[in-house]
C-alpha positions in Angstrom: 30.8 136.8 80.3 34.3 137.8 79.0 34.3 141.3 77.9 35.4 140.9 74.2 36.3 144.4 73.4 38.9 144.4 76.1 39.7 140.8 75.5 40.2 140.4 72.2 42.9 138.7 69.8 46.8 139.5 69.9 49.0 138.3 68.0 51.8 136.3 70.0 55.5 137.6 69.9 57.3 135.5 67.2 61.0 136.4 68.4 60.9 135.0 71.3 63.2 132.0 71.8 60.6 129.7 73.7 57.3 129.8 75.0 55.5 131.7 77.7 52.8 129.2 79.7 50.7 131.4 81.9 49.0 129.7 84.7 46.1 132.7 86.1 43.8 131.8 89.4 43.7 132.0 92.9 47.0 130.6 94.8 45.0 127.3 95.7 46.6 123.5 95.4 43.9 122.1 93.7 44.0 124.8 91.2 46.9 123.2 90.0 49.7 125.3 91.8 51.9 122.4 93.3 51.4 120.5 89.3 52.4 123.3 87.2 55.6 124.0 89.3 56.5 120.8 89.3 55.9 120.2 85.3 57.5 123.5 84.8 61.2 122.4 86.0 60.9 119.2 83.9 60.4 121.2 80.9 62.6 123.4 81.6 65.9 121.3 81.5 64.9 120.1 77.8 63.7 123.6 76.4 65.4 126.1 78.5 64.0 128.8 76.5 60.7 128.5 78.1 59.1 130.7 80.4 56.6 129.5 83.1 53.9 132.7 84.7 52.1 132.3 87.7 49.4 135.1 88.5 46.9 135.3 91.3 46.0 136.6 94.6 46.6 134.3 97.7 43.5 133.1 100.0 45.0 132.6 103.4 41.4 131.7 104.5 41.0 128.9 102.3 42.6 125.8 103.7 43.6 124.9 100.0 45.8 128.1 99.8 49.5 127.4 99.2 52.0 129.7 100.4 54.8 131.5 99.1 57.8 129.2 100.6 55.7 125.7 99.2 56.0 127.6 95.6 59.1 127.8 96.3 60.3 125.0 97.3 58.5 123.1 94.6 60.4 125.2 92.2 63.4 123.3 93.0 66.1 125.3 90.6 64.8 128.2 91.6 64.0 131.1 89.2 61.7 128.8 86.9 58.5 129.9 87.3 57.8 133.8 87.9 55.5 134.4 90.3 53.8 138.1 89.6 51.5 138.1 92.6 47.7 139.2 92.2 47.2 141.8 89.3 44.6 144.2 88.5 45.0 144.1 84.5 45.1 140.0 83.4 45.2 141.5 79.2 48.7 142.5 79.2 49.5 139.3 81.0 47.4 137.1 78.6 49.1 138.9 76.0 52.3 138.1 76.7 51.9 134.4 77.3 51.6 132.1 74.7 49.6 129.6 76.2 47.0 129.4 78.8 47.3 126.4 81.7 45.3 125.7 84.5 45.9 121.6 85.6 43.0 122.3 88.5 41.3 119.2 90.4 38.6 121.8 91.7 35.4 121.9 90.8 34.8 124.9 88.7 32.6 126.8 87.1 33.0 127.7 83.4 37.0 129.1 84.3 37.0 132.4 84.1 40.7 132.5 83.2 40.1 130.1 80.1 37.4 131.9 78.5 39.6 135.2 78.5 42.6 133.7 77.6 40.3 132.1 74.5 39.1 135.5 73.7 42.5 136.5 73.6 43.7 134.2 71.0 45.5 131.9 73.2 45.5 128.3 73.2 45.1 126.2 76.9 45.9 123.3 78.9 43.0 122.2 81.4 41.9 119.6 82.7 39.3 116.8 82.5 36.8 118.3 85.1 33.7 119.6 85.4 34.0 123.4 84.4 37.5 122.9 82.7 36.5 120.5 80.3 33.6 122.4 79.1 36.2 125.0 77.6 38.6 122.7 75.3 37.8 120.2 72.7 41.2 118.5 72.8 44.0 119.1 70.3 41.2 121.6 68.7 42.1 124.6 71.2 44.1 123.0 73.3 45.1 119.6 75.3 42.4 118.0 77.7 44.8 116.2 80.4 43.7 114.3 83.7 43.4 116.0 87.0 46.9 115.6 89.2 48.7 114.6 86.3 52.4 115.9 86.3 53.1 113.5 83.3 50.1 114.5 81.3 50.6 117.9 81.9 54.2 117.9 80.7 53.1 115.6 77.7 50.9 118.4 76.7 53.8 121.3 77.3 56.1 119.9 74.8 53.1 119.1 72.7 52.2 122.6 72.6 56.2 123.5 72.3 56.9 120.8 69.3 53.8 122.8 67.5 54.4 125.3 64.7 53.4 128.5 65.4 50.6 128.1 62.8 49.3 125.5 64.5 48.8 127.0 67.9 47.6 130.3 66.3 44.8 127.8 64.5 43.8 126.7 68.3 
């Protein structure tokens, strides 16, 4: 369970020029990683304004772990996506974004990252999968897009983007 005292609704910064899409879990490619990069520097070049968070510890034991220099070589103009390493406290994090990603192929569970990010007000990106889809009813609390996707999961960033802020506060 998510902890809803600690997790609990913020309101999102409204002065901010353009919005903050926080991708939380372990440093593993089919978690996403190599996807969200990627989608990240499309979006970028149309709505420069936008920030791109990547948070999680690294698994050098798992042979899905990606390393530091694939990260950054995938971020190909460099400087795009933020990279804050594994972090004790997720809520500040969470709080500052604006909405929740995680484009994973795995096989999860219920995603822990989801649920908190839900409890925190926040809408999310995720992915047609067991575990993932179990969290979003698409377009309700956020976009349902197909696993691997790079299209789909930049189709659903400027979705989110081209919303009012009413409307993602409703998801």
């Amino acid at each position: 369970g998510v902890d809803i005292d600690r997790f609990s609704p913020t309101l999102v910064t409204e002065n901010k020029k353009g919005l903050t899409f926080l991708l939380l879990a372990r440093m593993l490619r089919d978690k996403g990683i190599p996807e969200f990069v990627t989608a990240a520097g499309i979006i970028k070049k149309n709505f420069p304004h936008t920030e791109f968070i990547l948070a999680g510890p690294w698994d050098p034991k798992n042979p899905a772990c990606i390393t530091k220099q694939e990260i950054e070589s995938l971020d190909q103009d460099r400087a795009v996506v933020c990279y804050l390493g594994s972090i004790d406290d997720v809520v500040p994090t969470i709080a500052g974004s604006d909405v929740a990603v995680l484009p994973s192929w795995y096989r999860e569970g219920i995603p822990k990252s989801m649920l908190e990010a839900m409890a925190m007000g926040r809408p999310i990106i995720t992915t047609d999968v067991p575990g993932c889809r179990s969290v979003v009813v698409d377009t309700v609390n956020g976009f349902l897009i197909p696993p691997k996707s790079i299209q789909a999961l930049v189709n659903a960033m400027e979705k989110m983007i081209l919303l009012s802020s009413e409307q993602r506060q409703k998801m």
